[in-house]
Each structure stands twice: as structure tokens, then as C-alpha cells.
One Martini backbone bead per residue (centre of mass of N, CA, C, O) as a GRO file, in nm:
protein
  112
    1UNK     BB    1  -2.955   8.566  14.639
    2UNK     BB    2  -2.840   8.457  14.924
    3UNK     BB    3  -2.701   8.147  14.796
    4UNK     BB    4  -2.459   8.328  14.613
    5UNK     BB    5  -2.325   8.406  14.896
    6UNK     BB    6  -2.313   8.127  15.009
    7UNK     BB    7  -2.114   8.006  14.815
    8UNK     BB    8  -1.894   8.252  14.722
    9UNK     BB    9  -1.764   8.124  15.035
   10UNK     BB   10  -1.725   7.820  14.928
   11UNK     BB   11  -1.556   7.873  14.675
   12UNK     BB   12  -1.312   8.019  14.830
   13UNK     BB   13  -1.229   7.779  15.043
   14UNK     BB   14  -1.177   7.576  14.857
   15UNK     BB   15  -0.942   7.705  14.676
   16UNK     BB   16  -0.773   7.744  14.935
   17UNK     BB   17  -0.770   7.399  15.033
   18UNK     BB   18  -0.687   7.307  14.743
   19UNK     BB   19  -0.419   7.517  14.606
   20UNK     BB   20  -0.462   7.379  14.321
   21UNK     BB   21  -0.609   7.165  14.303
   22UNK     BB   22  -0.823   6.892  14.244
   23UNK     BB   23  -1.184   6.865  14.206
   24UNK     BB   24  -1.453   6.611  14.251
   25UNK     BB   25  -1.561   6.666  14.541
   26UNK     BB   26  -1.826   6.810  14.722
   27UNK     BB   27  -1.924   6.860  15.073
   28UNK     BB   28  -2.265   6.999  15.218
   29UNK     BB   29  -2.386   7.132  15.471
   30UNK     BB   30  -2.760   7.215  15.511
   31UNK     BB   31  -3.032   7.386  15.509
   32UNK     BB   32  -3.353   7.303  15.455
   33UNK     BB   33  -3.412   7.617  15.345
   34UNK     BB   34  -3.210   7.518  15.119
   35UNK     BB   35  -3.200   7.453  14.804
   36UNK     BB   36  -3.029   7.204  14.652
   37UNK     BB   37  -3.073   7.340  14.346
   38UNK     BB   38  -2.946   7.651  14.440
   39UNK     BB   39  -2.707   7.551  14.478
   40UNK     BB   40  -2.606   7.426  14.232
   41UNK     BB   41  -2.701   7.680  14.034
   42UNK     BB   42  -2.465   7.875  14.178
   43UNK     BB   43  -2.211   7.659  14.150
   44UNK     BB   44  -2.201   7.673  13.840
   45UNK     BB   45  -2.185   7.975  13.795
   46UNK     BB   46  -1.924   8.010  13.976
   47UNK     BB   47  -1.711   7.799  13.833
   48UNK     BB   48  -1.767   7.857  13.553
   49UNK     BB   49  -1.427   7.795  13.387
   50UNK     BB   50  -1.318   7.686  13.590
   51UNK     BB   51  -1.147   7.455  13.838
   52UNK     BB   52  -1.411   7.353  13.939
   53UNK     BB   53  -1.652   7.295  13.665
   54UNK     BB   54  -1.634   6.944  13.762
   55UNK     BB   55  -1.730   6.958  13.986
   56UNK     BB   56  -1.906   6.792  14.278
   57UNK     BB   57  -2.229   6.877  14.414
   58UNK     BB   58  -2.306   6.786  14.763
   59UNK     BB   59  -2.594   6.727  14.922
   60UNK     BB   60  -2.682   6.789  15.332
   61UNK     BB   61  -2.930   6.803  15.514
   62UNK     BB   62  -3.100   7.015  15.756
   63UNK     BB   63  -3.292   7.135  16.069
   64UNK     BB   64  -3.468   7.396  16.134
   65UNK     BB   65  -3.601   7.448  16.466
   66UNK     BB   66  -3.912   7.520  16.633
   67UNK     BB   67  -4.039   7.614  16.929
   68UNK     BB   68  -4.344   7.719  17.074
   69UNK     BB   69  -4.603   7.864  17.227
   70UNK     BB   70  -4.831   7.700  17.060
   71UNK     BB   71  -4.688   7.380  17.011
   72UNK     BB   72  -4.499   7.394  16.808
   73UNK     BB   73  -4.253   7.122  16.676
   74UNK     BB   74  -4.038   7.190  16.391
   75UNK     BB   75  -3.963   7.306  16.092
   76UNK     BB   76  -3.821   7.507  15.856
   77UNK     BB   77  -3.889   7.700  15.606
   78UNK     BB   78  -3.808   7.934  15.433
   79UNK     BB   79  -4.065   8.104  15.479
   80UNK     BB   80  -3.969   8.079  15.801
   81UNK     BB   81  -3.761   8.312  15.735
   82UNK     BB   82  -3.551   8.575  15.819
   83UNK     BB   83  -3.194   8.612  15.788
   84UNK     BB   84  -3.144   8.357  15.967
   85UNK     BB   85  -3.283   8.477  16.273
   86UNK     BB   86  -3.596   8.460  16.187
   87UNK     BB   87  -3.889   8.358  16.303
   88UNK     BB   88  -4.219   8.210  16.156
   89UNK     BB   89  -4.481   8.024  16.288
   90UNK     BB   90  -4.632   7.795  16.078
   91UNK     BB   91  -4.913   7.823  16.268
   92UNK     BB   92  -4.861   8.139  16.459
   93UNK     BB   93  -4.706   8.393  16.340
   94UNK     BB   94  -4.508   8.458  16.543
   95UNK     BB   95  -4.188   8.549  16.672
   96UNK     BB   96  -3.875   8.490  16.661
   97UNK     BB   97  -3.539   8.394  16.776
   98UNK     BB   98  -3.207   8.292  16.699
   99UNK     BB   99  -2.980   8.082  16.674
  100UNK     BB  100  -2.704   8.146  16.491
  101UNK     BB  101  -2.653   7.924  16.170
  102UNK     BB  102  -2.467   7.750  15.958
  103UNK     BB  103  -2.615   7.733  15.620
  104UNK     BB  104  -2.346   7.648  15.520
  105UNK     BB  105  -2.115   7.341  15.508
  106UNK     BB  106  -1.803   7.237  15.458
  107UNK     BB  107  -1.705   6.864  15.464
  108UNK     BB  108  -1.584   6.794  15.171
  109UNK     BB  109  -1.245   6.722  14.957
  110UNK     BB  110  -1.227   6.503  14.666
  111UNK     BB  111  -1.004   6.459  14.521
  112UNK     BB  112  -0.923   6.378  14.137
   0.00000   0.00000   0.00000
């Protein structure tokens, strides 16, 4: 599960960020192609009885977009993507390739 490799260095960042200090909301902005299910339920396992365990955490989605040269041009789900950085375009199943951008940003971390 691709999710649980980019929390568990959402969750290094954090542990750094905090330096032991609690932490009551953490807020992260996310690719619409990652449920944001998916991210709690990572967050979750990975902080299990840990500093972290109390915290929560919010999830703000963006868009990755794709424009076709078959006249698609909007966002892209889970399955139109492949590593991150290949795009499939869910209209005429062309293959692109993406400008690697980062599919989980820590945005804010509020102190308990």
C-alpha cells in the first residue's frame, strides 16, 4: 500500500517537527487520488500507542490534472495513475507522463 509509505514519513516529519511536544491536529494536503480513508487508516496504525496516538489528523485534497490530446482535461483518480508520475487518461487510455509532484504536504501541526 503506496498510503502507508507516505504517512510513515508524514509521521517521521512530524515526530522531528514536535520534538516531543504533543500534538493535537495535524493537517496535511493530499492528491484527490488518495482516499483520504486510506491516509486515517495508515495514521492510525502507524502512531498506535505511540506520541503521535491522540493526535488527529485532517486531510485537504487537491487535483492532479491531466489534459489529453484527445480533448480530456480534468482530474484523475486513483486508477488513472501508475507510480505517481504516469498518467492514463481515463477517456482515451493514452499514457503521459506527469510533472512529479508531492501527493502528501504536512501543512500544520497544532500543539495539544
Amino acid at each position: 500500500m503506496h498510503e502507508v509509505s507516505l504517512v510513515a514519513d508524514l509521521v517521521d516529519a512530524i515526530t522531528r517537527q514536535a520534538g516531543g511536544r504533543p500534538v493535537a491536529v495535524v493537517r496535511v494536503r493530499h492528491a484527490s487520488s488518495i482516499t483520504p480513508a486510506s491516509l486515517q487508516q495508515a495514521f492510525a496504525m502507524l502512531t498506535e500507542g505511540g506520541p503521535l496516538a491522540s493526535s488527529e489528523l485532517t486531510c485537504e485534497p487537491f487535483d492532479i490534472e491531466l489534459t489529453c490530446g484527445c480533448g480530456f482535461h480534468g482530474p484523475l483518480g486513483h486508477d488513472d495513475l501508475v507510480g505517481g508520475s504516469i498518467a492514463v487518461c481515463p477517456s482515451c487510455g493514452a499514457i503521459s507522463t506527469l510533472h512529479r509532484t508531492a501527493e502528501l504536504e504536512l501543512l500544520e501541526l497544532v500543539p495539544a
